[in-house]
TORLO-167368 format. One line per field, with one value per residue (C-alpha): residue number from 1; chain; x negated, y, z. Coordinates in Angstrom, 3 decimals. Layout:
N
resi NUM / ...
chain A / ...
xx X / ...
yy Y / ...
zz Z / ...
END
This chain:
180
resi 1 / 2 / 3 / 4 / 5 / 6 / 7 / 8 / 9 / 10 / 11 / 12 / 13 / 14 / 15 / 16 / 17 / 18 / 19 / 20 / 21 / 22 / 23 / 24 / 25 / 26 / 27 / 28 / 29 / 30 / 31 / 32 / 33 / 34 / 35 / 36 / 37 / 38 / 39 / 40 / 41 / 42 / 43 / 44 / 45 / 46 / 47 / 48 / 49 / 50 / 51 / 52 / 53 / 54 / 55 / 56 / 57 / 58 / 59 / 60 / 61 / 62 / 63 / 64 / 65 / 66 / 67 / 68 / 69 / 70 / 71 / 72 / 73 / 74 / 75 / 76 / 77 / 78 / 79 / 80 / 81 / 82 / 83 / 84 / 85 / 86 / 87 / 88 / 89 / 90 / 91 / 92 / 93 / 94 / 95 / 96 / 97 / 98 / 99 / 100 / 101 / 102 / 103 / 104 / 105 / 106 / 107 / 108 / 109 / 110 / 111 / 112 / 113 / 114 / 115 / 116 / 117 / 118 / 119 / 120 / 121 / 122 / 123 / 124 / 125 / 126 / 127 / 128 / 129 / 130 / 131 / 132 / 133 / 134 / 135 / 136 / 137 / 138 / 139 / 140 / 141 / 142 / 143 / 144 / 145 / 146 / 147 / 148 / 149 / 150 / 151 / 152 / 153 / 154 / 155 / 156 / 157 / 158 / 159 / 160 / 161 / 162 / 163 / 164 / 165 / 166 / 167 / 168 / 169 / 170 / 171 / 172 / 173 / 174 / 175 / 176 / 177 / 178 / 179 / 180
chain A / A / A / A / A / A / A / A / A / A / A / A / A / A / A / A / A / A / A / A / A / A / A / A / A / A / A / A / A / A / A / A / A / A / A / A / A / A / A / A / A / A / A / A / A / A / A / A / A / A / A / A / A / A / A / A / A / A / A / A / A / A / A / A / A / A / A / A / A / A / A / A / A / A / A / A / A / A / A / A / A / A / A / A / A / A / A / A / A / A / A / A / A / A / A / A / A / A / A / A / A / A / A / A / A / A / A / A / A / A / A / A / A / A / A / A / A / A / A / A / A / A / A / A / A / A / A / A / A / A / A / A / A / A / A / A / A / A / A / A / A / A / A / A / A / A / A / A / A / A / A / A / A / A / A / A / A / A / A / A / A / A / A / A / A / A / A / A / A / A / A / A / A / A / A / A / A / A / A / A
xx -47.928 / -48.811 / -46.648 / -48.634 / -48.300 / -50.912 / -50.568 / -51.805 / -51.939 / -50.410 / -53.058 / -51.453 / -49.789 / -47.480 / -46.855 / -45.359 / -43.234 / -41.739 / -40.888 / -39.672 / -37.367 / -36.473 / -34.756 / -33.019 / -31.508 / -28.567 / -30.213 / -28.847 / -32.492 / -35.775 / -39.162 / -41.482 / -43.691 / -46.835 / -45.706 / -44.923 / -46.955 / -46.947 / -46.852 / -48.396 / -47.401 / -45.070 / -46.987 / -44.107 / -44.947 / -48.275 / -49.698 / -53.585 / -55.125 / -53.171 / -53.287 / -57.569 / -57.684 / -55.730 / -58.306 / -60.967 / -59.098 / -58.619 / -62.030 / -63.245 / -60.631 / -62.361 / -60.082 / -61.022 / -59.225 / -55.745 / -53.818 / -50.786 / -47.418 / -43.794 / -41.418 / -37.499 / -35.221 / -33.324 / -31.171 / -31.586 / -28.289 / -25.779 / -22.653 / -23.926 / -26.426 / -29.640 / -32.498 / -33.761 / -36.716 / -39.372 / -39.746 / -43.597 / -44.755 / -44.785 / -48.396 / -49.953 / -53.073 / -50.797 / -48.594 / -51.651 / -53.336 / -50.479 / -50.011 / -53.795 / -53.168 / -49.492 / -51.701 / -54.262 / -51.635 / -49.511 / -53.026 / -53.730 / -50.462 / -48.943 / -44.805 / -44.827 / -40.875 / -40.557 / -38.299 / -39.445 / -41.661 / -40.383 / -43.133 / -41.590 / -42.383 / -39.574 / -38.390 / -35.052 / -33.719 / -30.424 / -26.848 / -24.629 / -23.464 / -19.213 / -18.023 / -18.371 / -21.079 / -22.694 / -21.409 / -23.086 / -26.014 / -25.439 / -25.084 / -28.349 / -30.443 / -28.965 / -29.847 / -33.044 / -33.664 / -36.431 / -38.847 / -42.153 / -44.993 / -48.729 / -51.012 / -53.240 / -56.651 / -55.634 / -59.472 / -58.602 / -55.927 / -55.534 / -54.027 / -51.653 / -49.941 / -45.952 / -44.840 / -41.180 / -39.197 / -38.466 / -36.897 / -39.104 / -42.277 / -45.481 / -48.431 / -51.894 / -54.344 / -56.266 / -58.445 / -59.627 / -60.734 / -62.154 / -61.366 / -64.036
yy 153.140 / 153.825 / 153.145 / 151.554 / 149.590 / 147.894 / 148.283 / 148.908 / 152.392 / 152.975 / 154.225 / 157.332 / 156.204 / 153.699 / 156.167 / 158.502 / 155.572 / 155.209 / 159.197 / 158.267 / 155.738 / 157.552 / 160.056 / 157.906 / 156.804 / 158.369 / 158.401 / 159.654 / 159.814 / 159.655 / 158.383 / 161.061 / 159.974 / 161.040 / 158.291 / 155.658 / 151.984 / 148.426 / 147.009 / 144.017 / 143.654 / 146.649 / 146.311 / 148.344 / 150.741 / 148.495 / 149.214 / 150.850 / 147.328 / 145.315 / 148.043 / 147.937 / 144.119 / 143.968 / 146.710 / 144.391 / 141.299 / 143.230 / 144.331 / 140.600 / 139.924 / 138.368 / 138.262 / 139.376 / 142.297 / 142.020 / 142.391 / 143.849 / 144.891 / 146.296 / 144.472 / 145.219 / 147.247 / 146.074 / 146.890 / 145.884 / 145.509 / 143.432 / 144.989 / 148.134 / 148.979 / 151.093 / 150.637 / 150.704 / 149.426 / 148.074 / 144.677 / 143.583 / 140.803 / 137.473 / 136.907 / 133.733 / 136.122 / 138.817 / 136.263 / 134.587 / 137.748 / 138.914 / 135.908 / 136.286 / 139.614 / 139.097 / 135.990 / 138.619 / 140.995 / 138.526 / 137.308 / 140.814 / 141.442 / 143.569 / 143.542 / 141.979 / 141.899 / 138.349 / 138.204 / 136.956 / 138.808 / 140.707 / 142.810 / 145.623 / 149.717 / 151.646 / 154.100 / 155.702 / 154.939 / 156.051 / 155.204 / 152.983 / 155.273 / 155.396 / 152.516 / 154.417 / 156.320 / 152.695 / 150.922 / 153.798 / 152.951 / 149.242 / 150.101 / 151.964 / 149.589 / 146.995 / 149.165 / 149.295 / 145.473 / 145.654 / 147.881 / 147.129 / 149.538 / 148.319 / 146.122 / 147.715 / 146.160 / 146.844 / 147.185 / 148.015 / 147.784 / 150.720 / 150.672 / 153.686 / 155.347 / 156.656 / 159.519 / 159.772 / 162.674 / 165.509 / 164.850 / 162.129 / 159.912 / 161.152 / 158.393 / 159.234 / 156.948 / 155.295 / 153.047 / 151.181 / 147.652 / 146.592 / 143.661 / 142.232
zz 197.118 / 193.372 / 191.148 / 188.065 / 184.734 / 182.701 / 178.820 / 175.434 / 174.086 / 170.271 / 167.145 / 165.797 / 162.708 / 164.553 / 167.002 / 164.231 / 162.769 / 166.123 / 166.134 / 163.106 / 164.098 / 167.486 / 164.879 / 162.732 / 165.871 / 168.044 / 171.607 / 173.874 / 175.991 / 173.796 / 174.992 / 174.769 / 172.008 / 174.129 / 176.411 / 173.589 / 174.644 / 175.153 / 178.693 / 179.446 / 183.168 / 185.469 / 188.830 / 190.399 / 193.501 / 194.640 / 197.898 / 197.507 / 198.568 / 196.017 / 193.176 / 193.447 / 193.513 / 190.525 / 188.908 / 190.195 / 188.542 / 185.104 / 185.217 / 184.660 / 182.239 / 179.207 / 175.920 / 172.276 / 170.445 / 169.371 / 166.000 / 166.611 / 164.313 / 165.340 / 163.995 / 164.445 / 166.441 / 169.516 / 172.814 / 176.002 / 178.423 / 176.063 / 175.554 / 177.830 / 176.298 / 178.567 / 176.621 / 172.901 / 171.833 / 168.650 / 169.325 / 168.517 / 165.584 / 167.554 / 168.768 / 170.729 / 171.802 / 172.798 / 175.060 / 176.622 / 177.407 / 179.304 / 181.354 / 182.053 / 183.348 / 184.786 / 187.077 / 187.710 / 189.225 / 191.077 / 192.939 / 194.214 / 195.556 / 192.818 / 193.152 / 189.164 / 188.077 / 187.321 / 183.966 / 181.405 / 179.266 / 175.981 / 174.630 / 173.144 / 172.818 / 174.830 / 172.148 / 174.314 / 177.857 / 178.937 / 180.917 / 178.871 / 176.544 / 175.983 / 174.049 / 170.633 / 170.725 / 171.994 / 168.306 / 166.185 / 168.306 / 167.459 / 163.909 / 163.418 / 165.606 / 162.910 / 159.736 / 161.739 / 161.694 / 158.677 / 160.741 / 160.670 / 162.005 / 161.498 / 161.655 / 164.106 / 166.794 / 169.815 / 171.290 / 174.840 / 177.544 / 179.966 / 183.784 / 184.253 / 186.848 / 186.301 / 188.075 / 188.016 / 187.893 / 185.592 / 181.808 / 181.797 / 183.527 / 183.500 / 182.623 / 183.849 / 182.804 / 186.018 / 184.101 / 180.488 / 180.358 / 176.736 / 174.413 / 172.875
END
């Protein structure tokens, strides 16, 4: 089993406006900002078989570059929060692309989680934090509402593979597929 995501890496400069806003907020657990992405799909812990079909499947994915933006600052897990995140500029392309490759995945046997997708960048992920350290957290992701972070072309999409443990996962890259 491999456990393996499929994504889009971050250019630099929006990578160092996340840092930026992983500061300005009080996590309790930051991403590290090596690690900092977009997923497309989560394949989950995908047996060998399924994991190459889908690398197969991606390989043939046709889809033209993408412009791509941050935009916002959010929590996932309602009044507990677990996860805070930069939400992404709505985008069509984006949307399709992932279906494409979320269809792609499901076909080769992938274990694809199937809620509904939220593109987002990960930017701190923790245990519900006591109930006031979890409104200052509130209250900054609020004062965080007018981030924005690009426009960047997202030119490729890249297949890693998490290793968990540690402080934090470990991403080795296992493949690139380009945009044209």
């Amino acid at each position: 089993m491999i456990r393996a995501f499929l994504g889009i890496d971050l250019p630099p400069e929006v990578r160092g406006a996340c840092q930026v806003q992983q500061f300005l907020l009080p996590l309790p657990r930051k991403v590290e900002p090596e690690t900092l992405h977009l997923t497309l799909v989560f394949l989950g812990d995908c047996p060998e078989p399924a994991l190459e079909a889908a690398h197969e499947g991606f390989q043939t994915l046709r889809a033209p570059g993408l412009t791509l933006a941050l935009q916002g600052l959010g929590l996932f897990g309602k009044d507990k929060p677990r996860l805070a995140f930069a939400g992404v500029a709505p985008s069509p392309e984006l949307l399709h692309l992932q279906a494409k490759a979320e269809t792609i995945a499901r076909r080769a046997g992938c274990p694809v989680d199937a809620r509904k997708y939220h593109p987002h960048v990960t930017l701190g992920r923790f245990s519900p934090p006591p109930p006031a350290d979890a409104m200052r957290l509130e209250r900054a992701v609020a004062l965080g509402a007018g981030f924005c972070a690009g426009p960047w072309e997202a030119r490729e999409l890249t297949l890693w593979q998490s290793h968990l443990g540690g402080k934090s996962p470990r991403y080795d890259i296992l493949a690139t597929y380009p945009l044209t």
